[in-house]
BAPAVO-951121 format. One record per atom (N, C-alpha, C): x, y, z; residue in one letter. Coordinates in steps of 0.2 Angstrom, whole numbers, plus 2048, in hexadecimal, padded with zeros to 3 digits. Each point is the difference from the previous one (the first is absolute). Layout:
// BAPAVO-951121
SITE    xx    yy    zz   residu
SITE     X     Y     Z        A
...
***
This chain:
// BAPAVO-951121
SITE    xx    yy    zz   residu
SITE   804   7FA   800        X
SITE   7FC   806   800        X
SITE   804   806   800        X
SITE   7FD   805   7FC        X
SITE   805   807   7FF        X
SITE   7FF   803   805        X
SITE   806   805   804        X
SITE   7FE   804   807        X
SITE   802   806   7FC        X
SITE   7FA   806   804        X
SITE   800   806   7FD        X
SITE   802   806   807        X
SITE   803   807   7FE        X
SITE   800   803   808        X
SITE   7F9   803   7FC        X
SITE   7FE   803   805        X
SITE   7F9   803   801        X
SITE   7FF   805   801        X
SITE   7FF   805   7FC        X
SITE   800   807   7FD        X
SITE   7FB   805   806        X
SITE   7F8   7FB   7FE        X
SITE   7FB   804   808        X
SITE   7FC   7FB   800        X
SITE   7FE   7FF   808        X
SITE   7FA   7FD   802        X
SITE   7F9   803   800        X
SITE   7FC   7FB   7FC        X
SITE   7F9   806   802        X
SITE   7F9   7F8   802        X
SITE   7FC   801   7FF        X
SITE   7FB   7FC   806        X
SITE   7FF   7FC   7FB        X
SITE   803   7F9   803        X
SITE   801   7FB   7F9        X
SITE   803   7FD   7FB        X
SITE   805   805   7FE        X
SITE   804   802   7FC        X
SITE   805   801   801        X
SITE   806   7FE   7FD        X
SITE   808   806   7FF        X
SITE   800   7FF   7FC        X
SITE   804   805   7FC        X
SITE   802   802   7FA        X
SITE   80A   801   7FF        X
SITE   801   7FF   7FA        X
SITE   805   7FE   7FE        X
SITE   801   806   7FC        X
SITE   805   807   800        X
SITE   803   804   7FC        X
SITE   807   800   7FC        X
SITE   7FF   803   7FC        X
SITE   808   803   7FF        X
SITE   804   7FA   7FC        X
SITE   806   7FF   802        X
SITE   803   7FB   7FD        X
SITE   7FD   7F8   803        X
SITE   7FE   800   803        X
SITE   7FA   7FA   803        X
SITE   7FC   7FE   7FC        X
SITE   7FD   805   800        X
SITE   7FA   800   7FA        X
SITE   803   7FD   7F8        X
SITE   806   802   7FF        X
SITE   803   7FF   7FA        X
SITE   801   7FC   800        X
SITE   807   7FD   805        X
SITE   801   7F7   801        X
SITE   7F9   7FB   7FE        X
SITE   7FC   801   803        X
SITE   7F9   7FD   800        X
SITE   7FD   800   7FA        X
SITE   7FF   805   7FD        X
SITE   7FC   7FF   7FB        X
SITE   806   800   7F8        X
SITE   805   802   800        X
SITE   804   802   7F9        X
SITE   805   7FA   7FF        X
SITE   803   7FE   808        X
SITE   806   7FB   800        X
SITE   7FC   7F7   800        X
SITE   7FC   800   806        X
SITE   7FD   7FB   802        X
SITE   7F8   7FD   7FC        X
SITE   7FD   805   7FD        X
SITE   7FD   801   7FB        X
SITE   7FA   7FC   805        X
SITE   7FE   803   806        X
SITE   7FA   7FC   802        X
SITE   7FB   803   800        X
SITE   7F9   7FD   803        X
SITE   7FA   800   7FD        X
SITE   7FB   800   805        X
SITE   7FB   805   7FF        X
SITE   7F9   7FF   803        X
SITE   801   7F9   803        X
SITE   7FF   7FF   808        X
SITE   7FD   7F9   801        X
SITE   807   7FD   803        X
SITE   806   801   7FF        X
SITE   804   7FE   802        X
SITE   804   803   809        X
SITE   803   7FA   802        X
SITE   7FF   801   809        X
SITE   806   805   800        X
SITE   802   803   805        X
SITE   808   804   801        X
SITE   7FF   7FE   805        X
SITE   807   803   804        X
SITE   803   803   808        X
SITE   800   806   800        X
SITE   801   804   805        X
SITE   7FE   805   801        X
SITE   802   802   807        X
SITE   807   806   800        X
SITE   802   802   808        X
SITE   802   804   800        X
SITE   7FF   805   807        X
SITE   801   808   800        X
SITE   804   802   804        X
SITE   806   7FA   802        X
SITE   805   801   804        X
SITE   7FE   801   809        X
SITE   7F8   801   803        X
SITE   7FE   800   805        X
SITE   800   7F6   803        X
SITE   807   7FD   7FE        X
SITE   7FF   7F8   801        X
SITE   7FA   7FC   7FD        X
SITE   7F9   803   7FD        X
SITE   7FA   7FB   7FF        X
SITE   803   7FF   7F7        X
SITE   7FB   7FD   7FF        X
SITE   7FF   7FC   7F8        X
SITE   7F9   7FF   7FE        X
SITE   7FF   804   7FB        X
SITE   7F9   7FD   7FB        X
SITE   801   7FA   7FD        X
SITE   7FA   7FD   7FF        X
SITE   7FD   7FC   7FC        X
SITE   7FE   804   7FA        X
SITE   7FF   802   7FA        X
SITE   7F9   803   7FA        X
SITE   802   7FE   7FA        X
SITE   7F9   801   7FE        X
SITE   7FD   7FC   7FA        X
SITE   7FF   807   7FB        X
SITE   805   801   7FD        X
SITE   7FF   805   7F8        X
SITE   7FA   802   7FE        X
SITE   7FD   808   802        X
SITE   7FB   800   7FB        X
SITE   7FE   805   7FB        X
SITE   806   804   7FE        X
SITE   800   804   7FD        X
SITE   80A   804   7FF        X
SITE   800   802   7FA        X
SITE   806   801   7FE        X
SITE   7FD   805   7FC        X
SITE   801   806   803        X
SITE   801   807   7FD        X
SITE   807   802   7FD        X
SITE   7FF   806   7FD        X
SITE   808   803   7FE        X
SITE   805   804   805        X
SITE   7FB   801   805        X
SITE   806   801   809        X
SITE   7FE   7FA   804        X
SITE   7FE   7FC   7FF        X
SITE   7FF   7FD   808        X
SITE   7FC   7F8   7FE        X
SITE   803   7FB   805        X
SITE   7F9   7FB   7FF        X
SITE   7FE   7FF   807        X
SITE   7FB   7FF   7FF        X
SITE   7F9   7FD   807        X
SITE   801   7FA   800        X
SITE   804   7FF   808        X
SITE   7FC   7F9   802        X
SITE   7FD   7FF   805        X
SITE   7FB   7FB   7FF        X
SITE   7FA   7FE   805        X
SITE   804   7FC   805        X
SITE   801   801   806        X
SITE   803   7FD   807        X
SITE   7FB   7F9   803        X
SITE   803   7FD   7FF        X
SITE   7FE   7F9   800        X
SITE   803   7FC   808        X
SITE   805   805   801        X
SITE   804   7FC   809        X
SITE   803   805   801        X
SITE   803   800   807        X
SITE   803   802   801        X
SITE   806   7FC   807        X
SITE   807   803   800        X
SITE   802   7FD   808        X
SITE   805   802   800        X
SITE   803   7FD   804        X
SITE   808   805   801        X
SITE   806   7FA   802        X
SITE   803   7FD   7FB        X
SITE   803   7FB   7FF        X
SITE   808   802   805        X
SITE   801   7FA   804        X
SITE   807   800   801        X
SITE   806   7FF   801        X
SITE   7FF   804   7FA        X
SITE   807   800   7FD        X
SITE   806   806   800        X
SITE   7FF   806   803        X
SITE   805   804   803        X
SITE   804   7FD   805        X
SITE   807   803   7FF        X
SITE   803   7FE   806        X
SITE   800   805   808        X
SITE   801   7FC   805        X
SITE   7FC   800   808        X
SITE   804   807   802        X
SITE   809   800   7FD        X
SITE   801   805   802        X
SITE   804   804   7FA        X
SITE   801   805   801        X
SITE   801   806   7FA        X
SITE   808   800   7FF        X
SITE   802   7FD   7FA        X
SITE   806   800   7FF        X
SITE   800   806   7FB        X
SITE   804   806   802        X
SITE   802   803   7FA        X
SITE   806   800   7FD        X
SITE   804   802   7FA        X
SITE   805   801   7FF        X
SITE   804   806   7FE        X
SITE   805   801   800        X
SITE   800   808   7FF        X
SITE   809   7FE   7FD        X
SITE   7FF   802   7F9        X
SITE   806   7FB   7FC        X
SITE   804   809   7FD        X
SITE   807   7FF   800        X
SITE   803   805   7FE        X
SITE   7FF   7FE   7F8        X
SITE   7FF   806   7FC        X
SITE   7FF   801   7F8        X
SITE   808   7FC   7FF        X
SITE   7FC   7FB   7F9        X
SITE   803   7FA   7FD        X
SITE   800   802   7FA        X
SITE   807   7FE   7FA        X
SITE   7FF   7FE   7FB        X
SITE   7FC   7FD   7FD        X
SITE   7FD   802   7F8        X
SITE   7FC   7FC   7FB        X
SITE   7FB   7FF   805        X
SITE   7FE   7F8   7FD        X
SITE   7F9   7FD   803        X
SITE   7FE   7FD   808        X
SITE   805   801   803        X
SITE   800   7FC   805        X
SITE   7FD   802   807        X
SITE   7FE   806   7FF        X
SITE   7FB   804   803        X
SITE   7F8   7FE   7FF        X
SITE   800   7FD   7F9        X
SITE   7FA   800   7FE        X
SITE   7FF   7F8   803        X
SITE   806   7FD   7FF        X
SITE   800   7F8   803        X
SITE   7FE   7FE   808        X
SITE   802   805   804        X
SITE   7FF   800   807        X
SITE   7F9   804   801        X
SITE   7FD   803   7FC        X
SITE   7FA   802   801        X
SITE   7FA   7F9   7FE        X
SITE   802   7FF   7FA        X
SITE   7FB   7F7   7FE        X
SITE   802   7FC   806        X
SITE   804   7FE   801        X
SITE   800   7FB   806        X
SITE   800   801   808        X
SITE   801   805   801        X
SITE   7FE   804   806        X
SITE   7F9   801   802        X
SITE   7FD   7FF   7F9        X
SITE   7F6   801   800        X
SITE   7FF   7FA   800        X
SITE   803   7FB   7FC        X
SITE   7FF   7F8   802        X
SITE   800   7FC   806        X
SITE   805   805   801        X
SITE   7FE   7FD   809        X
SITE   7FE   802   805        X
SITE   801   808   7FE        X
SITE   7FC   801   805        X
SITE   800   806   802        X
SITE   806   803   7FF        X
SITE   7FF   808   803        X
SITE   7FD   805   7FE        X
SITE   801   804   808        X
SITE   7FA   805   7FF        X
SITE   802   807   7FD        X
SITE   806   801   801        X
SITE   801   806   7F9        X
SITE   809   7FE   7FF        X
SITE   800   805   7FB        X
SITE   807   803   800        X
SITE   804   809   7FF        X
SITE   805   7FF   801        X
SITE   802   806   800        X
SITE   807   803   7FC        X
SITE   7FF   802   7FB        X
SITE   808   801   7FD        X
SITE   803   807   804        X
SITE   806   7FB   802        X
SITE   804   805   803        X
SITE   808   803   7FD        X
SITE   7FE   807   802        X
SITE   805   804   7FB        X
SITE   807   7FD   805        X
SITE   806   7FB   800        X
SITE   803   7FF   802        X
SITE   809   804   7FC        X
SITE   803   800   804        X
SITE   807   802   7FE        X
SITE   804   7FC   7FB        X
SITE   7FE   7FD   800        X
SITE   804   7FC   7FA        X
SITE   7FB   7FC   7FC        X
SITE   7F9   804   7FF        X
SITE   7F9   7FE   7FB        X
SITE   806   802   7FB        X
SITE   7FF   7FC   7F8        X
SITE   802   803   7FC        X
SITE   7FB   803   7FB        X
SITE   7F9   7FF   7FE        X
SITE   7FC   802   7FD        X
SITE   7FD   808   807        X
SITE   801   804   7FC        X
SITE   7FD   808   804        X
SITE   7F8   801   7F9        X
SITE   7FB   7FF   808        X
SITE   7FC   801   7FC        X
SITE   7FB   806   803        X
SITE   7FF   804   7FC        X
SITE   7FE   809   803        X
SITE   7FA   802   7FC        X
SITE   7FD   803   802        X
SITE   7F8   803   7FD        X
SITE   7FC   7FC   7FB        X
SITE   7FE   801   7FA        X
SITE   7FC   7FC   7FD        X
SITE   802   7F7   7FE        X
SITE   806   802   800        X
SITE   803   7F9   7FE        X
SITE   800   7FA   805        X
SITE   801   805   808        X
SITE   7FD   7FB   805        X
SITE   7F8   7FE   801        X
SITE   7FD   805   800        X
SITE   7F8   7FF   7FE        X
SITE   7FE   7FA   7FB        X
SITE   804   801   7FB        X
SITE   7FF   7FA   7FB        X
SITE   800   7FA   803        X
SITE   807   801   802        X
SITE   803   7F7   803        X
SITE   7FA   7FD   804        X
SITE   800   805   804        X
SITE   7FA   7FF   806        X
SITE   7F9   7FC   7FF        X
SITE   7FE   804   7F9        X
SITE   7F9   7FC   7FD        X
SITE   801   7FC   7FF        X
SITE   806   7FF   7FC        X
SITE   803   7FA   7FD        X
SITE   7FE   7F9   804        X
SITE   806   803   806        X
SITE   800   7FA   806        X
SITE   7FB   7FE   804        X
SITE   7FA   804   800        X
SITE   7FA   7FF   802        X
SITE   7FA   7FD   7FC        X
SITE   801   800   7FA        X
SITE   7FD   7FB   7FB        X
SITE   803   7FA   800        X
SITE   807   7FE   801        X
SITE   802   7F9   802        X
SITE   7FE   7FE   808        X
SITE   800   803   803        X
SITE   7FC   7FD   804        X
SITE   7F8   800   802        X
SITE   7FC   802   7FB        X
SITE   7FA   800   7FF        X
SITE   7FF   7F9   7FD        X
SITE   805   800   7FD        X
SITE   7FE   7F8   7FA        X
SITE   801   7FA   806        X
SITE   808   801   800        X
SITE   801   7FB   806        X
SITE   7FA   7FF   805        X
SITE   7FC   804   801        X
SITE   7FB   7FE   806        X
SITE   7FA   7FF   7FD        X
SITE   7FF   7FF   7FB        X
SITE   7FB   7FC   7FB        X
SITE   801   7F8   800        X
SITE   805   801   7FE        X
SITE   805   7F7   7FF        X
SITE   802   7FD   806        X
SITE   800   805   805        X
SITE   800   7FB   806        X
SITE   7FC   7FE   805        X
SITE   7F9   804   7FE        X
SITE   7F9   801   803        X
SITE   802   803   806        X
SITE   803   805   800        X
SITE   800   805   806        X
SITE   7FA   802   7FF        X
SITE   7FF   805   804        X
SITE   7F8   804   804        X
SITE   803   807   7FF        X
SITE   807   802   802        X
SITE   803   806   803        X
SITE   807   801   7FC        X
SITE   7FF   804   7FC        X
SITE   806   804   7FC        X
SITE   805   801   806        X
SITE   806   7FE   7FD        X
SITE   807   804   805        X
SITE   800   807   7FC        X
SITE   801   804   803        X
SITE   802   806   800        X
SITE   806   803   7FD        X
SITE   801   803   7FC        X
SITE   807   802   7FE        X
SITE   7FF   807   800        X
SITE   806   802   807        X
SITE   800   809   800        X
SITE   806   802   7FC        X
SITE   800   809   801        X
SITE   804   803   7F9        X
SITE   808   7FE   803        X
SITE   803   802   7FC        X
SITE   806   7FF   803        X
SITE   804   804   805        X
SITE   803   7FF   805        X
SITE   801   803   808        X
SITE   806   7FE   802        X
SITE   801   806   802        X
SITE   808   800   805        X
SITE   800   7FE   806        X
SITE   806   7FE   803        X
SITE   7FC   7FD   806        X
SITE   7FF   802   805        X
SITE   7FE   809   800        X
SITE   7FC   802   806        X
SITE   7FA   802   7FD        X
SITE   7FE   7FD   7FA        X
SITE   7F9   801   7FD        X
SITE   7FD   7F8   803        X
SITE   804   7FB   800        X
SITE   7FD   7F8   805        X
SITE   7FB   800   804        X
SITE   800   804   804        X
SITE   7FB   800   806        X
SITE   7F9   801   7FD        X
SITE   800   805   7FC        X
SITE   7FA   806   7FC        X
SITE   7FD   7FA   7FD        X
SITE   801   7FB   7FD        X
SITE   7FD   7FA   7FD        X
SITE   800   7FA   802        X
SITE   800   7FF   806        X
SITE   7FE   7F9   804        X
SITE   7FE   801   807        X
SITE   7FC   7FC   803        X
SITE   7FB   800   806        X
SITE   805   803   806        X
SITE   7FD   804   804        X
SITE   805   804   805        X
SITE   804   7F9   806        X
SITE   7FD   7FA   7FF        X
SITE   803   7FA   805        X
SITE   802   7FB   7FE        X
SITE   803   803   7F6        X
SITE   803   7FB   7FF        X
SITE   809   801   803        X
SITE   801   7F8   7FE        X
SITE   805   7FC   803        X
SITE   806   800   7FA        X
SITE   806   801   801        X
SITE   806   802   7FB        X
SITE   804   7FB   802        X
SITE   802   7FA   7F9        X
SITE   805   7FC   7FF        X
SITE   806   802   7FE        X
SITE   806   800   800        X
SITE   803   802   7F7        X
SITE   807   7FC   800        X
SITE   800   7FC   7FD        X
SITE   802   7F9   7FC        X
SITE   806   805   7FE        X
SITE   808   7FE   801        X
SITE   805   804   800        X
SITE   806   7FC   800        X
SITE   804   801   7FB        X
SITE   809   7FB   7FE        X
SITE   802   800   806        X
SITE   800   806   803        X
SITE   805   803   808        X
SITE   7FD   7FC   805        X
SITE   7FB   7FD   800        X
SITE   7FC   7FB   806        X
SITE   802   7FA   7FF        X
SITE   807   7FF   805        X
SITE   802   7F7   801        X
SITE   7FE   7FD   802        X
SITE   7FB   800   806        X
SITE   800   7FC   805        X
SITE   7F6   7FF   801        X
SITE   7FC   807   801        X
SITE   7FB   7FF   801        X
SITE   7F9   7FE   7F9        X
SITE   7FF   7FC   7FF        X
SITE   7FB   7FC   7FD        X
SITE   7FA   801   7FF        X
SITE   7FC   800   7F9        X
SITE   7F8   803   801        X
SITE   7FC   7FB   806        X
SITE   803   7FA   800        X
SITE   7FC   7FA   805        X
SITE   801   802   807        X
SITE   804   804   802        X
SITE   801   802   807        X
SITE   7FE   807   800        X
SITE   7FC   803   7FB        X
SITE   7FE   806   801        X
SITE   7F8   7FF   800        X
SITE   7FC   7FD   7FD        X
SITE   7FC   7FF   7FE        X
SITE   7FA   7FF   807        X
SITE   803   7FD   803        X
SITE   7FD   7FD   806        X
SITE   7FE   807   805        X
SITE   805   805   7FF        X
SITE   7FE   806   804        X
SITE   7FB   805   7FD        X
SITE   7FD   7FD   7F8        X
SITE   7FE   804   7FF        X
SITE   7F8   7FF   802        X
SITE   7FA   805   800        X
SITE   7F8   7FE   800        X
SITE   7FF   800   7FB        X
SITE   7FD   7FC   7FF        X
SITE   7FD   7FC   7F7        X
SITE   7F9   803   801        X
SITE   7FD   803   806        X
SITE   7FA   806   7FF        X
SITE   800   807   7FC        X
SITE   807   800   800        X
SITE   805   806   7FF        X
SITE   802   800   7F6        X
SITE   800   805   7FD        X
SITE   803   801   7FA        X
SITE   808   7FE   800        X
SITE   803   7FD   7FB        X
SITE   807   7FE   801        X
SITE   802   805   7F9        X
SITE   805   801   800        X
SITE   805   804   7FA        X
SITE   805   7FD   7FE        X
SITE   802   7FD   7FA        X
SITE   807   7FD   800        X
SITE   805   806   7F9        X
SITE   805   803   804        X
SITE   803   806   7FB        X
SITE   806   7FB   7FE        X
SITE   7FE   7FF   7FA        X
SITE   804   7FC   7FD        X
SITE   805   805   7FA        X
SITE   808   801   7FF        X
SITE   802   802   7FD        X
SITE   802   802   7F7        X
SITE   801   804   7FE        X
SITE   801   800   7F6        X
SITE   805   7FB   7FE        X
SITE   805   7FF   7FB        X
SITE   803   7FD   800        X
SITE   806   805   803        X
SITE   805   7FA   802        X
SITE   806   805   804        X
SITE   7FD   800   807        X
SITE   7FA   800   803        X
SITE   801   7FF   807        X
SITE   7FE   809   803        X
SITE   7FE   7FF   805        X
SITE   801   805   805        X
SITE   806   805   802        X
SITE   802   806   802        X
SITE   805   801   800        X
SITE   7FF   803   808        X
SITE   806   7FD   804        X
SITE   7FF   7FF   807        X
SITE   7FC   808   802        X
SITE   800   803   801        X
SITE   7FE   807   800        X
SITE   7F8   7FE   800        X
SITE   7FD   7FF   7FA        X
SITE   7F9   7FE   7FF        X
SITE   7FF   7F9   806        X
SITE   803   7FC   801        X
SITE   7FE   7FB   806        X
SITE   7FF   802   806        X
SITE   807   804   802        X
SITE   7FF   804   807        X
SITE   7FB   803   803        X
SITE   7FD   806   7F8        X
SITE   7FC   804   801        X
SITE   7F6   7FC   802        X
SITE   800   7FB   7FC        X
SITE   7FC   7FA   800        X
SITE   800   7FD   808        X
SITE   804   800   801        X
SITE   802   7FC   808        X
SITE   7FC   805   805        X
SITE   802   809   7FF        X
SITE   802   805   803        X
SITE   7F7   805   7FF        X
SITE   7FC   7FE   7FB        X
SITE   7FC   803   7FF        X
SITE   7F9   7FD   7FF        X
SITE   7FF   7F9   7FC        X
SITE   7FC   7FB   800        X
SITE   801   7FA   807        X
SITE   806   802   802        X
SITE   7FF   7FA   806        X
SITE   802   7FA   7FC        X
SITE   802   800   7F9        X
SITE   7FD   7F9   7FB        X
SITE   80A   7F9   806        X
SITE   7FB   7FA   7FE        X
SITE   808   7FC   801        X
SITE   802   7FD   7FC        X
SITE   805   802   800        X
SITE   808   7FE   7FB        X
SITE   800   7F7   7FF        X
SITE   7FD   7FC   7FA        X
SITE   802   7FB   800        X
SITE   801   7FB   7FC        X
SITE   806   7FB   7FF        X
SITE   804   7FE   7FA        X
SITE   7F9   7FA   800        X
SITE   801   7FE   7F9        X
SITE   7FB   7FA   7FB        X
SITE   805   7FC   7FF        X
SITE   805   7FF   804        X
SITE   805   7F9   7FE        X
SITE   807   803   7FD        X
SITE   804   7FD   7FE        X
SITE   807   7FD   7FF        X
SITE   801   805   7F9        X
SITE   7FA   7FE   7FD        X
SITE   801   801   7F7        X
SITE   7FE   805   800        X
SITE   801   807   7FB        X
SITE   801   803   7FF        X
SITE   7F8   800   7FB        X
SITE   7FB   805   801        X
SITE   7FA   7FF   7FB        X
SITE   7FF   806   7FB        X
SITE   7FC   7FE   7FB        X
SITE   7FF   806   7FD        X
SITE   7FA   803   803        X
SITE   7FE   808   800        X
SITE   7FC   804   803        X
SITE   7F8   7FB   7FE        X
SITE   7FE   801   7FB        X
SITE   7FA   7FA   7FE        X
SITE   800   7FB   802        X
SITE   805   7FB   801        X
SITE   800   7FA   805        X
SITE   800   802   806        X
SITE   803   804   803        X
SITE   7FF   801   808        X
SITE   7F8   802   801        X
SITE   7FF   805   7FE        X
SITE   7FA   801   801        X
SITE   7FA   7FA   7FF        X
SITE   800   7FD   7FC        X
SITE   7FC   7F9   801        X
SITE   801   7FC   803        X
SITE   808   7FF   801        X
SITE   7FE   7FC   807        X
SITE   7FF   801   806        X
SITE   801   808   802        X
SITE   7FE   803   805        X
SITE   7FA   801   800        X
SITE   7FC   800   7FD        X
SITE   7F9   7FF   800        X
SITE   7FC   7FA   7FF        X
SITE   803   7FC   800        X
SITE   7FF   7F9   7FF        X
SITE   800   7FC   807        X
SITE   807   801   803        X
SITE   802   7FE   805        X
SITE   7FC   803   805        X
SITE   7FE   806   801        X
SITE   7F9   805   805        X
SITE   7F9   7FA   802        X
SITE   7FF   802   7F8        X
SITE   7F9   7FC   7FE        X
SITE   7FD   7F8   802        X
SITE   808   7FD   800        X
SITE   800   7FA   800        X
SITE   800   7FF   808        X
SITE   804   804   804        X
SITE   800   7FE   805        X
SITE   7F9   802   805        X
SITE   7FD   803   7FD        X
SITE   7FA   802   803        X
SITE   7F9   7FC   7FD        X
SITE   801   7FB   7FB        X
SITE   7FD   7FB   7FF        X
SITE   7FC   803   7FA        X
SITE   800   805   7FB        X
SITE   7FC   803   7FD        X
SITE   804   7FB   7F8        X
SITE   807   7FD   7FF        X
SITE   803   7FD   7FB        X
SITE   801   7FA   803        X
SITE   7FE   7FB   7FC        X
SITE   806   7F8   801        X
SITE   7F8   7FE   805        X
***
């Protein structure tokens, strides 16, 4: 069954706008009579039954409704320093896949992609239509969030005031997400600032330590790339809290 986001509710009805409407009617070529999904990011999910396809909008007849559970219990964000090419766009697909609640590009010191005014806007859309898709294809209920691009005393301004700061770091020998994890509230938002390529520069970790309270901690022996760390940092969160595996 096709899943649609849902443009407005009205008594009986949602209605499918805009590029929705499109996908549905231009791409998917469906028809009077036929069933969709239907979510508003409020956690529920429709059931409807196609009954009209205009040239703004299609009506469908609401046939169920419920609130499926499949969000994860506690709020993993990400907050990834700007990456080369696609790999940005990689950590935002898989990151909706499993499960996160947003992400964040952060302008880091050793970002190599500078992205400022319209061009970042763009990116942004961008990154936010891949995560729309992904939570189609993974029957999420709730879009992860992708905010604009921020410095990192712009962090705080876009995540809940009680969240909780991880940050996965080369200079961390000894203390482990598994020994950190345990001290965290899983009723709590968690953050994992995960680094560009090249890493962090100790300056930015201290400040991290000194201002988010976040804790400093190594992912093992080997050495990862930004987009691998990040997943498995959120992998490892998720899983430990019973939401993966």
């Amino acid at each position: 069954m096709h899943r649609f986001r849902i443009s407005t509710l009205e008594e009986g009805v949602f209605r499918l706008c805009g590029p929705e409407r499109d996908h549905l009617a231009q791409v998917l070529r469906l028809r009077p009579g036929d069933i969709v999904g239907g979510f508003d990011n409020s956690g529920q999910e429709w059931l409807g039954r196609i009954e009209q396809i205009g040239e703004t909008s299609v009506a469908c007849r609401i046939l169920s409704v419920h609130r499926p559970d499949v969000e994860a219990r506690t709020q993993v964000y990400l907050v990834v320093g700007l990456t080369k090419g696609e790999k940005m766009e990689w950590v935002i697909q898989k990151g909706t896949e499993l499960g996160m609640a947003g992400l964040l590009p952060l302008r880091a010191k050793r970002s190599v992609p500078h992205l400022e005014g319209q061009k970042a806007a763009e990116r942004i859309s961008r990154w936010q239509r891949i995560a729309a898709e992904a939570t189609k294809q993974s029957r999420r209920v709730q879009e992860p969030q992708i905010a604009p691009v921020c410095a990192w005393s712009e962090i705080r301004d876009h995540l809940p005031p009680d969240t909780q700061y991880v940050l996965p770091y080369e200079g961390e020998q000894t203390r482990r997400l598994r020994h950190v994890i345990p001290s965290l509230d899983p009723a709590g938002p968690v953050a994992v600032i995960i680094g560009p390529e090249g890493g962090f520069e100790e300056a930015e970790a201290t400040w991290a330590e000194q201002h988010l309270r976040a804790q400093k901690i190594s992912l093992g022996k080997r050495i990862l790339r930004a987009e691998t760390a990040a997943i498995t940092s959120l992998t490892l969160i998720l899983s430990h809290y019973g939401d993966i595996g």
